[in-house]
matplotlib code that plots the C-alpha trace (Angstrom):
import matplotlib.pyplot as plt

x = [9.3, 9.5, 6.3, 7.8, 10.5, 11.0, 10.7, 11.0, 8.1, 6.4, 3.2, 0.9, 0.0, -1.7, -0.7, 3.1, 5.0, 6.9, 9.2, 8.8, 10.5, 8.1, 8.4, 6.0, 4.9, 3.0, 1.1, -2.7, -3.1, -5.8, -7.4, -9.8, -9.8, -13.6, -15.4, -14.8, -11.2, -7.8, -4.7, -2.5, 0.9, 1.2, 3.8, 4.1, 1.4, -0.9, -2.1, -0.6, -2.0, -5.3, -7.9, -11.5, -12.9, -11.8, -10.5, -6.9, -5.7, -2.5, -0.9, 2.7, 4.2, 4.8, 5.8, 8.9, 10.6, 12.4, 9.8, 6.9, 5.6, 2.1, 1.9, 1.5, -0.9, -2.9, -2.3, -3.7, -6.7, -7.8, -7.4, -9.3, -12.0, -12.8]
y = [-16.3, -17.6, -16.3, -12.7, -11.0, -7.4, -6.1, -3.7, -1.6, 1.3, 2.6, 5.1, 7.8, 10.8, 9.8, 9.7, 6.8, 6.4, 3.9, 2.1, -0.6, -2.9, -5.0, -8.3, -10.2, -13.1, -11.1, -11.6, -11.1, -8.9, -11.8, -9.1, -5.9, -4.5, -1.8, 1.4, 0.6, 1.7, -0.8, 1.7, -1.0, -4.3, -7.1, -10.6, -9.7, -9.2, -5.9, -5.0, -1.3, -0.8, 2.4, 2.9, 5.8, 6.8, 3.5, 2.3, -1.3, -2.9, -5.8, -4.4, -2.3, 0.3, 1.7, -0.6, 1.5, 4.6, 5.1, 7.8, 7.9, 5.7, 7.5, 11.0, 9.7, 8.6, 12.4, 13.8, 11.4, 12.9, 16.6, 16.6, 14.2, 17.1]
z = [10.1, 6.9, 5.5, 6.4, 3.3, 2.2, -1.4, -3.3, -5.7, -7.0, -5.3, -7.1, -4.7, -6.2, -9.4, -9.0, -8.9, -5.7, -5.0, -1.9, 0.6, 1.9, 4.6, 4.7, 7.6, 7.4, 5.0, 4.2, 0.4, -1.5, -3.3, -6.0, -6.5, -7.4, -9.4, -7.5, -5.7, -6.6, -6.8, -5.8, -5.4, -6.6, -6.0, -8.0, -9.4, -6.4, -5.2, -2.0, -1.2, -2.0, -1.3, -2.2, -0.9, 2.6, 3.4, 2.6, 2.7, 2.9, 3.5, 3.9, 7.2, 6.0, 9.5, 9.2, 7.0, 6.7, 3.7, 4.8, 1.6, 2.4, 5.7, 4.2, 2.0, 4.6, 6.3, 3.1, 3.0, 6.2, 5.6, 2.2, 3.9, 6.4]

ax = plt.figure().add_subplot(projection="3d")
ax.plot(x, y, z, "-o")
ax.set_aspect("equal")
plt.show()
C-alpha cells in the first residue's frame, strides 16, 4: 500500500515525552486542531494524536507495535474519568 509507512516520533502523554513507533495506514490526517484540544504527537508537521476531553484521536495504529505507551494512556483516561 503505498499510502501506508512507519515512523518514528515523540508523543506527549501526561507531560512526558515518550518516544514512539508509529505505524501508518492509509492514514486520514488531522487537518486543525481547535481551542480546547491537545496535540499530543505530531509528524511532518501534522498532528497525529490528538485528545480533548475524554476523546482521543489518532491517525496511527498504535496496536501495531510493541510500543504500549498510547494504550496506557487511554487505560488512565478511563480510570480518572470514573
Amino acid at each position: 500500500q503505498r499510502e501506508s509507512f512507519e515512523a518514528h516520533g515523540q508523543a506527549v502523554l501526561d507531560g512526558e515525552s515518550t518516544p514512539m513507533d508509529m505505524v501508518f495506514i492509509r492514514a486520514p490526517r488531522i487537518t486543525r486542531v481547535g481551542a480546547g484540544v491537545d496535540a499530543l504527537a505530531r509528524h511532518g508537521g501534522d498532528t497525529v494524536l490528538a485528545r480533548q476531553g475524554s476523546v482521543l484521536v489518532g491517525t496511527f495504529h498504535p496496536e501495531l507495535t510493541a510500543n504500549t505507551a498510547v494504550h496506557r494512556y487511554f487505560c488512565r483516561m478511563v480510570e480518572t474519568s470514573r
